[in-house]
C-alpha positions, -999 to +999 in steps of 0.1 A: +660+836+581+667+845+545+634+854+521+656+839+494+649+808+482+671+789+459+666+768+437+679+733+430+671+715+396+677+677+394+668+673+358+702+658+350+704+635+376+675+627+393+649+632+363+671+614+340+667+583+360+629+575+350+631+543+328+644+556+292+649+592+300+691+586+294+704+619+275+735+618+257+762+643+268+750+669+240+715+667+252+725+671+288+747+703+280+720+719+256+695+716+286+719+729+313+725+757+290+683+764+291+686+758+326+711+789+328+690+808+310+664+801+334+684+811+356+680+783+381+711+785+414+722+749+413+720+725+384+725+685+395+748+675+363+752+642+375+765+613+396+797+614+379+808+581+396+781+562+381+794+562+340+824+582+323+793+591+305+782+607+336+815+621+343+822+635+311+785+653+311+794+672+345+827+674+330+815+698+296+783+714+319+809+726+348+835+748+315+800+759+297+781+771+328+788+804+345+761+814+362+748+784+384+762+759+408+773+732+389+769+702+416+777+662+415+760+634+434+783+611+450+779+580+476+788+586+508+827+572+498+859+588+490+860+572+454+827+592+445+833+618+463+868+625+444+855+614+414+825+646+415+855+670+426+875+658+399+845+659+373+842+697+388+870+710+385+866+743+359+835+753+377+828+786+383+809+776+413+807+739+424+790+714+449+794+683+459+764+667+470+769+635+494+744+613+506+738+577+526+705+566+542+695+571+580+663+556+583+663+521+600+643+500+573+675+515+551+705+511+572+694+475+578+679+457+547+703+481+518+733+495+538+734+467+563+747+492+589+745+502+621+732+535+629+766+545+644+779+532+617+763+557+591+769+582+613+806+579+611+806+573+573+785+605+574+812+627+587+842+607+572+824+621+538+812+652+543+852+662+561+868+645+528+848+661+509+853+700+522+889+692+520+884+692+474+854+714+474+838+744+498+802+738+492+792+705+506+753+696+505+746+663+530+712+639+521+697+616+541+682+594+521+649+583+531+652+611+559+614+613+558+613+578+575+642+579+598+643+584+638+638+624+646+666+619+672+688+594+656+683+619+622+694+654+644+724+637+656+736+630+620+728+663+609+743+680+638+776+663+633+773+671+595+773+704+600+803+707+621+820+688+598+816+717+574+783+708+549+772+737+540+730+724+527+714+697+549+686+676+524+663+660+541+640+639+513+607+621+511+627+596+491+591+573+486+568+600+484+556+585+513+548+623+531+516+640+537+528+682+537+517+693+570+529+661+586+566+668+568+568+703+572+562+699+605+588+669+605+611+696+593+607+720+619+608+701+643+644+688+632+655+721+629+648+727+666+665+701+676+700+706+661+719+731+676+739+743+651+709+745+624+713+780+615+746+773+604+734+753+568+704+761+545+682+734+549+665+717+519+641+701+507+635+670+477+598+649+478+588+624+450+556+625+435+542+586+445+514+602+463+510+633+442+518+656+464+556+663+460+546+705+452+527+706+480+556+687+506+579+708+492+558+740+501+553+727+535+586+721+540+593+760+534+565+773+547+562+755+582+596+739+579+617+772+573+634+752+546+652+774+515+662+749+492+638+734+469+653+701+450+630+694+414+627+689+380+617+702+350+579+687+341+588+669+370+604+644+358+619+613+376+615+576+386+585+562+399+557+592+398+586+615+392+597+646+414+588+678+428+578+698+393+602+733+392+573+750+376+547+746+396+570+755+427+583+787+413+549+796+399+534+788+435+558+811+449+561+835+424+518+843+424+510+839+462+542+857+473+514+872+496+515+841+514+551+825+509+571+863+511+598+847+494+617+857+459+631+835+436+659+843+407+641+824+380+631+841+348+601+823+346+596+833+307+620+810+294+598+778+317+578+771+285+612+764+266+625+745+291+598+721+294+595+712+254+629+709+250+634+685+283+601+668+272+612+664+232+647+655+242+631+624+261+603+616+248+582+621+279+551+642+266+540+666+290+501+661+294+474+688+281+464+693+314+493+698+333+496+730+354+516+760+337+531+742+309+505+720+298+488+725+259+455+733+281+468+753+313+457+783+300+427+776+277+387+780+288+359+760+267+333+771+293+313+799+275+310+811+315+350+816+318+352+827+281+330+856+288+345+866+323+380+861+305+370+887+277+362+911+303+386+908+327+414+879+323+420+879+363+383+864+369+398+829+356+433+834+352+457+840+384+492+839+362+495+856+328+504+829+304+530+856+288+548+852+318+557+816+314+567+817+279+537+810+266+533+828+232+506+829+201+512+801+176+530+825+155+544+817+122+578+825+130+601+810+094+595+797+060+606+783+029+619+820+019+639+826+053+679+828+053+702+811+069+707+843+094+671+841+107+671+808+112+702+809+130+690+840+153+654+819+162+675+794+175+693+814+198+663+830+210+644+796+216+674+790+236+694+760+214+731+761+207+744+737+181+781+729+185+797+744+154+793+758+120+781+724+109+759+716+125+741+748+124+743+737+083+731+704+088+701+719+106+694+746+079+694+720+057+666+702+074+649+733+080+645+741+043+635+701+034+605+704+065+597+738+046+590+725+013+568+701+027+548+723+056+540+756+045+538+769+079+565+763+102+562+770+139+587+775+172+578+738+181+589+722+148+622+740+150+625+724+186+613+691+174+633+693+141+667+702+163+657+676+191+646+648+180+663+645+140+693+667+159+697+646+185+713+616+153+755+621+151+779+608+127+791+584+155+758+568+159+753+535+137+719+538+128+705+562+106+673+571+083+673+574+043+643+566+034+609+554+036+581+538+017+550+516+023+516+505+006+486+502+025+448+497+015+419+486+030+419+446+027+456+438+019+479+434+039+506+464+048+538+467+030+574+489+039+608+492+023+627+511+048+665+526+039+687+532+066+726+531+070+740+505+094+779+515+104+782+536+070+765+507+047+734+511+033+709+485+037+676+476+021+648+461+040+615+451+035+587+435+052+550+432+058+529+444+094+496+450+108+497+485+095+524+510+082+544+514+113+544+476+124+555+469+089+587+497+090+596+484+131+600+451+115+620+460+085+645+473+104+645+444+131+647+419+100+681+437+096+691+454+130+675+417+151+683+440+185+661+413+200+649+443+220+609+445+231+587+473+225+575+489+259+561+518+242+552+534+215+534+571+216+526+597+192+522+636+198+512+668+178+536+689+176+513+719+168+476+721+161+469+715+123+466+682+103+499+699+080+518+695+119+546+669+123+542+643+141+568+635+173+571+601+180+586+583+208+599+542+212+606+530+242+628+497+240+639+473+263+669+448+263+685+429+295+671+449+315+684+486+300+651+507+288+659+535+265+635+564+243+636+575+208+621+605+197+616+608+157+597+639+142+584+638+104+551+654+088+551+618+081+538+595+112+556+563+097+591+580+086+585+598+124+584+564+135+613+544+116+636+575+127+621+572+167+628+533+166+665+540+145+670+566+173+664+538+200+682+516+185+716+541+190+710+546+225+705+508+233+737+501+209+756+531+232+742+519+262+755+485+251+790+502+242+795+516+278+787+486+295+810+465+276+839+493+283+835+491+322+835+453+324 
């Protein structure tokens, strides 16, 4: 058995699915590109039958990427199946990654199939598919919950139908990690042909214990695949978190013997520009990319920190990416040194022009913040970046009166399809009074599901990154707005909602 164990990230695909965490195809690239650097083995791009959208992300990830698997969920079906080979094609190295479900609550209440049923559609998909493409991963959804036997028999025929991974996924996050890595061995003994595929493995979080299944499912399993996120990120509780598996692995290698290709210093990166990008804040105490992973208030851990760091620290935050606040630009820096921090914070703009635009916005943050760190260059690229000509919506200007006893006042500017438009109105504070300015206007008739506000670094002077989550006939999408400003971070957060509910609109209106 190897003492490799690749690595799998679903950030794209599965992560993108939590309720407003829909990236644009610029987003999606500029994240596989950190995923690269990373240096992660397979990166999920997509489901390219679900959207062109979709399609066209895998599409533009499979030319930029050259050093991971580029790999595209599809249904068990020929139409999805062709439709990821075709997204594919251009790949340096590409999956296709089929799936259909096996356990019986599945195969009767969603699929309504019969278990021989699945079986054949199993194969049918898994020989189409090797016919376009070489590497061929199988899932079985829900596998967790499916019969042992009925579950080897699926898998056994997979494999001799040419899939080269076999997934077997706590779907529901429904596991307990002895209990599944046992589950995992034990179908491992039973299939013949076993050590013919790398096995896999891909838990959810419901329980909180999707790091720990996965684990299981290596350790006592002999599984070499783990399938996971970044922050893990996903629907529901979310996924399997890649930097708490790689970390596990990586610091009690003692225990697991494995290696793993990823260059954890860049993990930091990754996680601020996947959480900025979406507006999911990662939490201060989150394990190895949280604000407080690596930070002691006891005066008991201070002191055994100061004399040796290993008495309360078993991974050197260095290691992660974790680096002093260091005041890395200002309002005297060129246009060179701006450009070569980007690149070493691990963001590629498109063109010329856009590298311009984002000077240009560099300089007006720096004659309002005299210090300007790493995460404001992140925040000023992700969340004012992430506005393009195309998009309807976008900010101008701001200003509101508020005092204690009156009632709060904004005029907010903003262009609507290359028109400017005024608007004005009154609120229960600042922000209230902006959000309904521009619904007096916009009158989206979407409702506010949330609305959050984060630091971006540690001083009053920091910007503030604010995220709107909006909901419309059912479609949820997030807007991420950053400004020194709260209220102008929150008029851009809500105008940046407002584009991806108007493109969400768009798309749908284009495939009916």
């Amino acid at each position: 058995m190897s003492d490799q164990l690749i690595i799998f990230d679903t950030t794209l695909r599965d992560g993108e699915q939590s309720p407003g965490a829909s990236m644009t195809r610029d987003e999606k690239l500029r994240i596989a590109r950190q995923l690269e650097r990373l240096k992660v083995d397979v990166i999920e791009a997509g489901f390219a039958a679900a959207s062109n959208g979709d399609f066209e992300s895998i599409q533009g990830i499979a030319h930029a990427i050259k050093d991971s698997t580029i790999c595209s969920l599809s249904r068990a079906n020929d139409r999805d199946i062709a439709r990821a080979a075709e997204a594919l094609k251009g790949a340096n190295r590409a999956r296709i990654h089929t799936f259909i479900a096996t356990s019986p609550l599945h195969m009767e209440k969603k699929l309504r199939m019969t278990p021989e049923q699945v079986l054949e559609q199993a194969k049918q998909a898994v020989r189409f598919g090797r016919n376009l493409i070489e590497d061929i991963e199988f899932s079985a959804e829900d596998g967790y919950r499916s019969d042992p036997e009925f579950l080897a028999r699926v898998i056994e025929a997979v494999i001799k139908e040419g899939a080269t991974t076999i997934n077997v996924p706590d779907t529901v996050g429904y596991a307990i990690p002895e209990l599944y890595g046992n589950f995992i061995k034990d179908l491992r003994e039973r299939v013949p042909n076993s050590d013919k595929a790398i096995w896999s493995v891909h838990c959810h979080n419901d329980l909180g214990m999707a790091v720990a299944n996965s684990l299981a499912g290596v350790k006592i399993g002999g599984a070499r695949q783990i399938e996971c996120t970044i922050n893990g990120l996903g629907e529901r509780a979310g996924n399997c978190s890649l930097e708490e598996v790689v970390m596990a692995i990586k610091t009690r290698k003692d225990y697991f013997g494995l290696d793993v290709n990823i260059d954890t210093k860049h993990i930091v990166a990754a996680s601020r520009m996947v959480s900025q990008t979406t507006g999911f804040v990662v939490q201060p105490n989150k394990a190895v990319v949280g604000a407080n992973a690596f930070a002691h208030a006891s005066g008991i851990h201070q002191d055994g920190v100061l004399k040796a760091r290993d008495t309360y620290e078993i991974m050197r935050a260095e290691d992660v990416g974790w680096t002093a606040n260091k005041i890395v630009l200002g309002k005297l820096s060129g246009r060179n040194a701006f450009k070569q921090r980007l690149q070493e914070l691990g963001v590629e703009l498109d063109s010329e022009a856009a590298i311009n635009q984002a000077f240009t916005r560099f300089k007006e943050l720096a004659d309002r913040k005299s210090e300007i760190f790493d995460e404001d260059i992140l925040a000023l690229v992700n969340a004012d970046g992430a506005s393009h000509q195309e998009d309807p919506f976008h900010f101008v200007s701001l200003a509101q009166q508020s005092e204690t006893g009156e009632r709060p006042h904004a005029t907010v500017v903003f262009s609507s399809q290359g028109r400017e438009v005024k608007a004005e109105s009154d609120g229960n504070g600042p922000v209230d009074a902006s959000f309904k300015a521009i619904e007096s206007e916009v009158k989206s008739g979407a409702e506010m599901v949330l609305y959050s506000v984060n630091a971006i670094s540690g001083s009053t002077e920091s910007q503030g990154e604010v995220t709107v989550r909006l909901q419309r006939n059912g479609r949820v999408v997030n807007g991420v707005g950053a400004d020194p400003d709260i209220v102008v971070a929150s008029a851009k957060a809500y105008l940046s909602a407002l584009n991806k509910l108007h493109s969400n609109m768009e798309v749908v209106a284009a495939q009916g």
